[in-house]
C-alpha positions as CSV (number, residue, x, y, z in Angstrom):
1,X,0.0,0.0,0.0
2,X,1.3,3.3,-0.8
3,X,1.9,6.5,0.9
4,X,-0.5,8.2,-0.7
5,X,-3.0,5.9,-0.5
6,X,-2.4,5.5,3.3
7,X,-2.6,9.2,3.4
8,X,-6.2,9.1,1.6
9,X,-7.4,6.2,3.9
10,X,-6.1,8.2,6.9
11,X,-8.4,11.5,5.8
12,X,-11.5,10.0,4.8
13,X,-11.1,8.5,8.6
14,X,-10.5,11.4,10.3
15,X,-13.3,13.4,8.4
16,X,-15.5,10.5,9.2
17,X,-14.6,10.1,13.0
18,X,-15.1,14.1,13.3
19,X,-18.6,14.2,11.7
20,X,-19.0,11.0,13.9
21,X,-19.2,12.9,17.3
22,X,-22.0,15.1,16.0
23,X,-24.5,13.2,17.7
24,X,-22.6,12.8,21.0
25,X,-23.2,16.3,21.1
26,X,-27.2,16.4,20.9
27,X,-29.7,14.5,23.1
28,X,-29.5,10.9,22.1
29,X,-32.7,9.9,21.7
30,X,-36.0,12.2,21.6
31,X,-38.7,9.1,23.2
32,X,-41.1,12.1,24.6
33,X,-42.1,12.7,21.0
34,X,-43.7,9.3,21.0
35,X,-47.0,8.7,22.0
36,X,-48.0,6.7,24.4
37,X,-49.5,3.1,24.1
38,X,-53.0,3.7,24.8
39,X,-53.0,6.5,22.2
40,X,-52.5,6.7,18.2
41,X,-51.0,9.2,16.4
42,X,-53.1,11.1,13.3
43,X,-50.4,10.5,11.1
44,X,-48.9,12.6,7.9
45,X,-48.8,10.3,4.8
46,X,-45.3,8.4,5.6
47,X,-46.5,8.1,9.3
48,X,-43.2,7.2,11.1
49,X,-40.7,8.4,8.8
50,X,-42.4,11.6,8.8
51,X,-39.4,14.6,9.3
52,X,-42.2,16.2,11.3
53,X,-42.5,15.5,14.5
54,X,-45.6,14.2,15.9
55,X,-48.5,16.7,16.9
56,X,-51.8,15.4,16.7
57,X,-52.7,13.2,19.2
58,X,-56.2,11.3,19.5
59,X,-57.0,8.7,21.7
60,X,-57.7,5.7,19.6
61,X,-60.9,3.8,20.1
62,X,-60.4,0.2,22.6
63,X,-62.0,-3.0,21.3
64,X,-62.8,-5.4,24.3
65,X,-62.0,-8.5,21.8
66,X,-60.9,-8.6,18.0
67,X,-64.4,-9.9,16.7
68,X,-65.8,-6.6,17.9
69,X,-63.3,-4.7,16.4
70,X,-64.3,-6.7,12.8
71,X,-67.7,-5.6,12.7
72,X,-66.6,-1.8,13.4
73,X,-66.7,0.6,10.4
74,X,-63.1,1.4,11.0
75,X,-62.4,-2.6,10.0
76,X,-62.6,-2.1,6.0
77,X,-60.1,0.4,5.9
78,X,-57.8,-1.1,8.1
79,X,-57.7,-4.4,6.4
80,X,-57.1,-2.5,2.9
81,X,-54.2,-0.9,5.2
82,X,-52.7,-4.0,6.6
83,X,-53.3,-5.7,3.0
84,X,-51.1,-3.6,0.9
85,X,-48.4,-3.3,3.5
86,X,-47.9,-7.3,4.1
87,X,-47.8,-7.1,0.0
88,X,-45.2,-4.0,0.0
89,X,-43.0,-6.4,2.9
90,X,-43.1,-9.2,0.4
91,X,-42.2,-6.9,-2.5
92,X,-39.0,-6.0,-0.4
93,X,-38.1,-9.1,0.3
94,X,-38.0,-9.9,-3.2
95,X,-35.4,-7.0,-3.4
96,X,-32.9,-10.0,-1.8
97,X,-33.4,-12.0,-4.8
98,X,-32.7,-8.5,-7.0
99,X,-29.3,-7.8,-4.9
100,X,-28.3,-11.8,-4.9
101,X,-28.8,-11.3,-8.8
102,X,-26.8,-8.5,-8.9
103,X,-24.0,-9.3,-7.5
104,X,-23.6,-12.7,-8.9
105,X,-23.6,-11.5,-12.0
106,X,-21.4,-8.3,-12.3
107,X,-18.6,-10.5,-10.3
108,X,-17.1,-13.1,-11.2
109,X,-18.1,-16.7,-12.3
110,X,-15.8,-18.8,-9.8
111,X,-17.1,-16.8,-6.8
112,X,-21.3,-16.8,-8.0
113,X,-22.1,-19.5,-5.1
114,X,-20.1,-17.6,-2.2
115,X,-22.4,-14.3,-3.2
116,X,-25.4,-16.4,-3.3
117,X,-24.6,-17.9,0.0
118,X,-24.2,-14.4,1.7
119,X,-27.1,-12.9,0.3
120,X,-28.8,-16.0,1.7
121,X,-27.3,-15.7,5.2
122,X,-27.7,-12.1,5.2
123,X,-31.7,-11.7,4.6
124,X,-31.7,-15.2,7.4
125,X,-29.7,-13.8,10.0
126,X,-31.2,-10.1,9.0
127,X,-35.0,-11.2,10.2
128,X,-34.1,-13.5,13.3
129,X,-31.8,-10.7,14.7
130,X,-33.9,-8.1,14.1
131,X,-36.9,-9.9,16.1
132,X,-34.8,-10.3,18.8
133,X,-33.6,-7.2,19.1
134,X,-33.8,-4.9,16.5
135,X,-37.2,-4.0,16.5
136,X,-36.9,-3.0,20.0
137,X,-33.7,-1.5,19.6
138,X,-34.9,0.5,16.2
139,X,-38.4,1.9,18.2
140,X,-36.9,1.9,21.7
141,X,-40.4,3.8,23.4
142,X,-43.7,3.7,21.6
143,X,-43.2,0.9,19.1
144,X,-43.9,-2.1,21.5
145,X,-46.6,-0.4,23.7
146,X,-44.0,-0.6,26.7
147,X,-41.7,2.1,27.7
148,X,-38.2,1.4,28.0
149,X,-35.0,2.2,28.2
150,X,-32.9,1.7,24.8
151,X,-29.9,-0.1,26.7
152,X,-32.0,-2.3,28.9
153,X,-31.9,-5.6,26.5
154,X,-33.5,-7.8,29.3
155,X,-35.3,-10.4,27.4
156,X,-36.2,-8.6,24.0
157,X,-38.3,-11.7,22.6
158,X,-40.6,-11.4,25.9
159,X,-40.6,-8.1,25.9
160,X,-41.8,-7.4,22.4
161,X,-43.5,-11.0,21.3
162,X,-45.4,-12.2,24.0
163,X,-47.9,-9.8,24.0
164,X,-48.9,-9.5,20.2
165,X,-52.0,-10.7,21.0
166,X,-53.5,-8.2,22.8
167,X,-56.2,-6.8,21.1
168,X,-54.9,-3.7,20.9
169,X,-52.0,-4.6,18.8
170,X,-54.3,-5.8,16.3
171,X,-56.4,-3.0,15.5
172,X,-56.2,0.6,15.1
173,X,-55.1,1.3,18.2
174,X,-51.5,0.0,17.4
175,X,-49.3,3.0,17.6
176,X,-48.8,3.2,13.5
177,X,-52.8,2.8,13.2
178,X,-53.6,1.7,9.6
179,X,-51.6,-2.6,10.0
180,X,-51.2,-4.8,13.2
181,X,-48.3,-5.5,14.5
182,X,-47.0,-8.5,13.0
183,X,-47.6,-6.5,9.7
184,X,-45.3,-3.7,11.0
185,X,-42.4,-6.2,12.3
186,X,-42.1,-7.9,8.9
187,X,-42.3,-4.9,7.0
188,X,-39.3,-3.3,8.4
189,X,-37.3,-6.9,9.3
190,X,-36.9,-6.8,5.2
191,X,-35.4,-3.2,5.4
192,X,-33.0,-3.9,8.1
193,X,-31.4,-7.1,5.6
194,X,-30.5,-4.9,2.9
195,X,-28.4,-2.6,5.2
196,X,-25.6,-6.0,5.1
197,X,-26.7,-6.8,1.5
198,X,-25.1,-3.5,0.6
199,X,-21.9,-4.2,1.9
200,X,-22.0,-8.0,0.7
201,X,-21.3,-6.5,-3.2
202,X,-18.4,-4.2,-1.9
203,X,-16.4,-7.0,-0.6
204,X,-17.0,-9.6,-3.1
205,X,-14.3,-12.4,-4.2
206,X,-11.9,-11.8,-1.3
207,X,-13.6,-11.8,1.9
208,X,-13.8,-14.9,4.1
209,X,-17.0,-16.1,4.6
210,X,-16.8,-16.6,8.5
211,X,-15.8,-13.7,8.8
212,X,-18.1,-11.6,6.6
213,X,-21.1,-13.8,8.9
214,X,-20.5,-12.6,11.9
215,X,-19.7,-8.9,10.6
216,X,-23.2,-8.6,8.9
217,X,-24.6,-10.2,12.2
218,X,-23.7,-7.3,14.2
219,X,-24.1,-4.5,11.6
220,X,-27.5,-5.3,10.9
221,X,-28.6,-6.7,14.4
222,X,-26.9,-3.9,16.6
223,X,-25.6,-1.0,14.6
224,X,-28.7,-0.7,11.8
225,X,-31.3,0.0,14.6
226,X,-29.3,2.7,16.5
227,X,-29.8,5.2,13.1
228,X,-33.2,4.3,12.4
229,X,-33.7,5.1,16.0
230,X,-32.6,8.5,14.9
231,X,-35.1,9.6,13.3
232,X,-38.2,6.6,12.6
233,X,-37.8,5.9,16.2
234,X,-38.6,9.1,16.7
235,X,-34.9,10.5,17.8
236,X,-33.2,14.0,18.0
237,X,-33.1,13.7,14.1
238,X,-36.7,13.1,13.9
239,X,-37.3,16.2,16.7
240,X,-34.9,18.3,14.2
241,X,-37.0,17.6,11.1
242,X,-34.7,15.6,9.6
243,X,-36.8,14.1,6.4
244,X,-36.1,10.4,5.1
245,X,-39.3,8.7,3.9
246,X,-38.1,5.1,2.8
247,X,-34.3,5.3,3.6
248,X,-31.7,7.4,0.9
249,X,-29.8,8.0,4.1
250,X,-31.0,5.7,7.1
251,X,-30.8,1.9,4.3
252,X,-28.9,3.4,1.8
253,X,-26.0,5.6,2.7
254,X,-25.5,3.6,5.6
255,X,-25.2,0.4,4.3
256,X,-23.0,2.4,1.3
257,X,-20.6,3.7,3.8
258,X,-20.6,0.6,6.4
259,X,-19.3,-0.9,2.7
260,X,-16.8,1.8,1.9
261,X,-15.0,1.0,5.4
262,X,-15.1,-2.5,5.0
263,X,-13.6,-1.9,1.6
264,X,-10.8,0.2,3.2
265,X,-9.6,-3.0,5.6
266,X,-9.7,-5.3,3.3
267,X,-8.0,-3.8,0.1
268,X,-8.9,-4.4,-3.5
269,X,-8.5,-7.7,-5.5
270,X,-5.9,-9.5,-6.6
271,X,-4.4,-8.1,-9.8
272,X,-6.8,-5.4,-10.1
273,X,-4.2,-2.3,-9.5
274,X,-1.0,-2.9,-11.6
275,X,1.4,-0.1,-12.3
276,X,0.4,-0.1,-15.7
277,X,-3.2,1.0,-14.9
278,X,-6.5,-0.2,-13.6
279,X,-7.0,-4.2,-15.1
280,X,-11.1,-4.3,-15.7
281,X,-12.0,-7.9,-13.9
282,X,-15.3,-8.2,-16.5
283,X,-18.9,-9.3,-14.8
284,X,-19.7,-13.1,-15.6
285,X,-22.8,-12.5,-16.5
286,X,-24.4,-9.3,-17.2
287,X,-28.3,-11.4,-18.7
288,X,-28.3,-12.3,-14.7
289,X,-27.6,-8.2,-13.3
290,X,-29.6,-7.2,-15.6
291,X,-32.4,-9.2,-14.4
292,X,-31.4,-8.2,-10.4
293,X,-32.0,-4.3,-11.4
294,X,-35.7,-5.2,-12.7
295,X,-36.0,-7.4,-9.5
296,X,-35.0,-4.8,-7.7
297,X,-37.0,-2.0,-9.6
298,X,-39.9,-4.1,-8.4
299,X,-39.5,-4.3,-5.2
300,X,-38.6,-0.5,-4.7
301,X,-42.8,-0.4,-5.1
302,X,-42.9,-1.7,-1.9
303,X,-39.7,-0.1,-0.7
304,X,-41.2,3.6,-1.4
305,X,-44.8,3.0,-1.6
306,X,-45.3,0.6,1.1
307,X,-43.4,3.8,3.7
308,X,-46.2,5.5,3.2
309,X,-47.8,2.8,6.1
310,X,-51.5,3.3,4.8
311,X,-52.9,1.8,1.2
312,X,-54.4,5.6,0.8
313,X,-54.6,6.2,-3.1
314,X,-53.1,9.2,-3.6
315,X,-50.1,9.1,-1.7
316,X,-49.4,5.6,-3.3
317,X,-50.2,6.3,-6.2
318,X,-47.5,9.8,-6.3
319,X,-44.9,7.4,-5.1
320,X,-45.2,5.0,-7.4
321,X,-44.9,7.8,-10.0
322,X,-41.9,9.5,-8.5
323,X,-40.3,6.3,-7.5
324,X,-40.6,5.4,-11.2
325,X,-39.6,8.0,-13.0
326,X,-36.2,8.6,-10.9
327,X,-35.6,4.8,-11.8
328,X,-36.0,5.4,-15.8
329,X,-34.2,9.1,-15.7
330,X,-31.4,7.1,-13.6
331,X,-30.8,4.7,-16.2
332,X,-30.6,7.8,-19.0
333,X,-28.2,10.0,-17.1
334,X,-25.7,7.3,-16.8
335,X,-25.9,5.9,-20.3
336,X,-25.8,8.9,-22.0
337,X,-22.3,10.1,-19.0
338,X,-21.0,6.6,-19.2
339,X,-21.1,7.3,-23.3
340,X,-19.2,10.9,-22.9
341,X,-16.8,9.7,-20.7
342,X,-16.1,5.6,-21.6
343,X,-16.7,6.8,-25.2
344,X,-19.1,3.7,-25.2
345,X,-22.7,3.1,-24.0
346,X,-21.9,0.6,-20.8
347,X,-24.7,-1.8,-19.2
348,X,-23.2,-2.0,-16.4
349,X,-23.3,1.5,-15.4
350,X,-26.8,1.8,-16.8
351,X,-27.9,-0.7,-14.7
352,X,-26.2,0.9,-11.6
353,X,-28.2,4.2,-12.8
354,X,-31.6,2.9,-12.8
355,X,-30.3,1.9,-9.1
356,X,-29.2,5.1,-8.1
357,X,-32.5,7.1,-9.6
358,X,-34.2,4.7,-7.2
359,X,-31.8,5.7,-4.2
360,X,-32.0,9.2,-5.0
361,X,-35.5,9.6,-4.5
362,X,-36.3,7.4,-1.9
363,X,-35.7,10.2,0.8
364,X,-38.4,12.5,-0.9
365,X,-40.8,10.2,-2.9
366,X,-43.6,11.7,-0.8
367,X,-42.5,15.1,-1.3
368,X,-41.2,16.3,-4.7
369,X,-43.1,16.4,-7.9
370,X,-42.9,13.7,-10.9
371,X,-41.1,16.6,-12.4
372,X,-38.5,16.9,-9.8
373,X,-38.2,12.9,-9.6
374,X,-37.1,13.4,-13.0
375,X,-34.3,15.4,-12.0
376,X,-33.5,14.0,-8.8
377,X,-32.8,10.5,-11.1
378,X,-30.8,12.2,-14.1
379,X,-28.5,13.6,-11.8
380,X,-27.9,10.6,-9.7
381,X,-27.4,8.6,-12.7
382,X,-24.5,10.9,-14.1
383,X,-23.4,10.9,-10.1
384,X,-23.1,7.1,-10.1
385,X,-20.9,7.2,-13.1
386,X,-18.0,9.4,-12.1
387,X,-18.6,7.9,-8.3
388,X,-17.4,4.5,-9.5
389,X,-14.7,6.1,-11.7
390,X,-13.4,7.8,-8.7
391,X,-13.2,5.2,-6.1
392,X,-11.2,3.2,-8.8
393,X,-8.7,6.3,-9.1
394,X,-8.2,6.2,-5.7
395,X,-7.6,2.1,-5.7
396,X,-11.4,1.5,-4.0
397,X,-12.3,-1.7,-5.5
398,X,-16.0,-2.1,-5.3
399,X,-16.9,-4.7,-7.9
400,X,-20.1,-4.0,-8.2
401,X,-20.1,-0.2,-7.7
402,X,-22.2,-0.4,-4.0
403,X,-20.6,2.1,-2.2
404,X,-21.1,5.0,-5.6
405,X,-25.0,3.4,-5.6
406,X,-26.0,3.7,-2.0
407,X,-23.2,5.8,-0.4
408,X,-22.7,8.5,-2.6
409,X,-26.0,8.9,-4.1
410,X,-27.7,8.0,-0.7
411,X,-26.4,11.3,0.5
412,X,-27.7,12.9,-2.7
413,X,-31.3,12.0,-2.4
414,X,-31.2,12.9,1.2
415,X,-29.9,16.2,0.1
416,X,-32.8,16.2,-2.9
417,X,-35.7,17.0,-1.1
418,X,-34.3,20.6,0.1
419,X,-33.2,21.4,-3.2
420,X,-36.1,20.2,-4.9
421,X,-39.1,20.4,-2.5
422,X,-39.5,21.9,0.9
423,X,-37.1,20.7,3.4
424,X,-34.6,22.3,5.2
425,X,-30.7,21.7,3.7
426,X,-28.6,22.2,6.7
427,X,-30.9,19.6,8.4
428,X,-30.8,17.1,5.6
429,X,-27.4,18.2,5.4
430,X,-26.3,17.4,9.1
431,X,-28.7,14.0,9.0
432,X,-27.1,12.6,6.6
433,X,-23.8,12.9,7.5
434,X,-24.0,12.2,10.6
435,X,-25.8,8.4,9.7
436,X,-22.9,8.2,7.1
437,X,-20.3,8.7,9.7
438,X,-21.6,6.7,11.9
439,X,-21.7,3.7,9.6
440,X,-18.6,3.8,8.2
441,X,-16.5,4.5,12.0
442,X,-18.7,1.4,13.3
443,X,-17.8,-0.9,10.8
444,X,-14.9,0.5,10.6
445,X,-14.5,-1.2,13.8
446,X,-16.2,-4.3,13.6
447,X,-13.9,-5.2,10.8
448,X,-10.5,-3.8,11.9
449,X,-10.8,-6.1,15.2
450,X,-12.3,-9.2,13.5
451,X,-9.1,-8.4,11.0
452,X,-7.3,-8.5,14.1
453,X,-8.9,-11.5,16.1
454,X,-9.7,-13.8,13.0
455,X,-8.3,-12.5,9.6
456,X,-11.0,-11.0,7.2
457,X,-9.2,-12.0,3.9
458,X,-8.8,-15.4,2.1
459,X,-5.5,-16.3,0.8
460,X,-3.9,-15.7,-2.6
461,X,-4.4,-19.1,-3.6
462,X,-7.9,-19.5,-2.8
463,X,-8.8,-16.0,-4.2
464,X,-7.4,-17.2,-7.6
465,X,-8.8,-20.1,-7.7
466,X,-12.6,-18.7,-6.4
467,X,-14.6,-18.6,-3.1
468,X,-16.8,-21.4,-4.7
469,X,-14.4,-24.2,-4.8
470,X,-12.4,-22.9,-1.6
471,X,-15.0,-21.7,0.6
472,X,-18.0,-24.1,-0.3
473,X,-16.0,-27.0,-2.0
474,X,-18.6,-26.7,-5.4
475,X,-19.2,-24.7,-8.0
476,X,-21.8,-23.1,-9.3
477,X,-22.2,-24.2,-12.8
478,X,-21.8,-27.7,-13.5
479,X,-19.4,-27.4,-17.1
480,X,-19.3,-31.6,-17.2
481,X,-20.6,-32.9,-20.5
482,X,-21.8,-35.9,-18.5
């Protein structure tokens, strides 16, 4: 490693440590802005990732059993509720199969069975931890209908499971109103997975797999809740106004600069920086991204339509629009930049802009116009573009351009909906650096001392030969003529 580069790795560290301590400085978390159990909160559109703190507070109507609450007149419009957000949680979760795609495909073909098995792990490990203490940890006062303290783990499977049957957790009177809560555990288990799923891409072909297991453990079961806490767990960001309606900052960025640290420890690839130049390692199968990004364009429906936590049409609807429209404009800006610059139209950084129009306007689906969206998604497509060029100038080697996807243009959509709608900049400004930070010094962490305790890199031989045979012993396409 040279010099220089030890000198860039040293900065961006610094910087990021710095910006780090931001929060240490303002009241940790802001739980006397959540209502209480007994009472529901008249929610704005994206309910609790509203930037607004909540104001309206009517006491929601108690059901002595469940049957009584069916034949109420609220009971239609709750079940529409509850319907379409169970179907936006299963749209997500088919965002796993989208990033498993992905990756497998823009890597390379003797490591396709190591990225499958993470992705696997991750979305596995992602929903167990985050039921036994994520959920608590993520909406650490009002979320469970008990009040306590963040810290106090006690028994988080008692505290937060045994009691789902209580009637009020079933009806309106839950604390997000319009689903049960079942409805509202699943639907943001499948968020907390892709937090690790980012970072899986980033640190394709050379990580070891044990290690890269219990890394994504802790990130998504520990770390990932403490941000969201921030601000949808009603936090000081939340009290500040910080806006994030489906995660550009609180997913994205943070699983893009979690990645970018991890990135940093490990080093790039074998061969990939010579001194005569950068040495492209090609994707293996680009049929097989290219079906992830659609995958994944699906299941952003439910990403940003299903944060609106209510089936109401016009909300959904306007979502939908803006969500789509920063997808296509995505893909445009970085076809037509990649052309300029590469002096060819590239797939592969097409692809990645569709996925960075859909990052870029997840913070502000809710609150720009279809014009704007447009906008927002050409200029995080040309974004994505020289992202990826830079980080390989600097000798990042992220092979499937994560940290440029989520990172980068996670920080720009956060930043989109004060330049193109109505929030505040120095707000969005100070949220999303301060999530950013926080990511990338605690996994920063996590990965330095499991570099330390256990080794976080496979060996030379087994990275040439592929993580399929050497980690898993088979591969992944059987090439036999038998």
């Amino acid at each position: 490693m040279t010099s220089r580069y030890l000198n860039k790795v040293r900065a961006i560290t610094a910087a990021a440590i710095a910006i780090a301590a931001i929060p240490m400085c303002l009241p940790a978390y802001g739980q006397d802005a959540a209502p209480p159990p007994t009472e529901q909160v008249a929610a704005p559109a994206d309910a609790a990732a509203s930037a607004e703190p909540v104001e309206a507070v009517t006491e929601a109507p108690a059901y002595a059993t469940y049957d009584e609450f069916k034949a109420s007149p609220e009971y239609v419009g709750f079940l529409a509720n509850n319907l379409w957000i169970m179907i936006a949680a299963a749209l997500v979760f088919l965002m796993h199969l989208g990033f498993a795609t992905v990756e497998s495909g823009l890597c390379q073909k003797k490591n396709t069975v190591n990225i499958l098995f993470k992705n696997v792990f991750i979305v596995c490990v992602g929903g167990l931890g985050y039921m036994l203490y994520g959920f608590n940890g993520m909406y650490p006062g009002w979320e469970m209908g008990v009040s306590k303290d963040f810290f106090a783990l006690g028994s988080p499977i008692t505290n937060s499971f045994d009691d789902v049957g209580q009637v009020a957790n079933m009806t309106t009177a839950y604390a997000t109103g319009p689903m049960t809560y079942w409805t509202d555990f699943l639907y943001q288990a499948m968020f907390a997975a892709t937090a690790a799923t980012i970072v899986s891409g980033a640190v394709a072909e050379r990580v070891k797999l044990t290690s890269f297991m219990i890394y994504a453990t802790i990130l998504v079961t520990f770390f990932y809740p403490i941000t969201g806490s921030w601000k949808w767990g009603y936090g000081w960001l939340n009290t500040a106004g910080f806006h994030d309606f489906a995660g550009s900052t609180l997913v994205h960025a943070f699983g893009g600069f979690a990645a970018l640290a991890a990135v940093i420890v490990l080093g790039p690839r074998l061969g990939k920086y010579t001194k005569d130049g950068i040495k492209p390692i090609l994707p293996h199968n680009l049929p097989l991204a290219t079906i992830g990004v659609f995958l994944l364009f699906l299941g952003w429906f439910g990403f940003n339509g299903g944060s609106v936590l209510s089936a109401d049409p016009q909300t959904v609807s306007r979502v939908f629009v803006t969500t789509a429209m920063a997808g296509f404009t995505g893909g445009i800006g970085a076809m037509l930049t990649s052309w300029v610059v590469l002096k060819k139209p590239d797939l592969s950084m097409m692809l990645n802009g569709m996925l960075a129009g859909l990052v870029g306007i997840t913070a502000g689906a809710d609150d720009v116009s279809p014009f704007a969206a447009v906008a927002i998604g050409a200029i995080a497509g040309i974004i994505v573009v020289l992202s990826v060029l830079f980080f390989d100038k600097i000798k990042i080697d992220d092979p499937v351009g994560a940290i440029s996807v989520h990172g980068v243009c996670g920080i720009f959509g956060t930043l989109a909906p004060a330049i193109f709608g109505t929030k505040n900049f120095g707000v969005q400004l100070m949220g999303t650096l301060s999530v950013s930070a926080f990511a990338f010094v605690s996994s920063f962490l996590i990965f330095y001392v499991l570099k330390l305790v256990m080794g976080v890199r496979v060996d030379a031989q087994e990275e040439h030969e592929g993580l399929d045979v050497a980690e898993h012993g088979s591969p992944a396409y059987n090439d036999s003529q038998a």
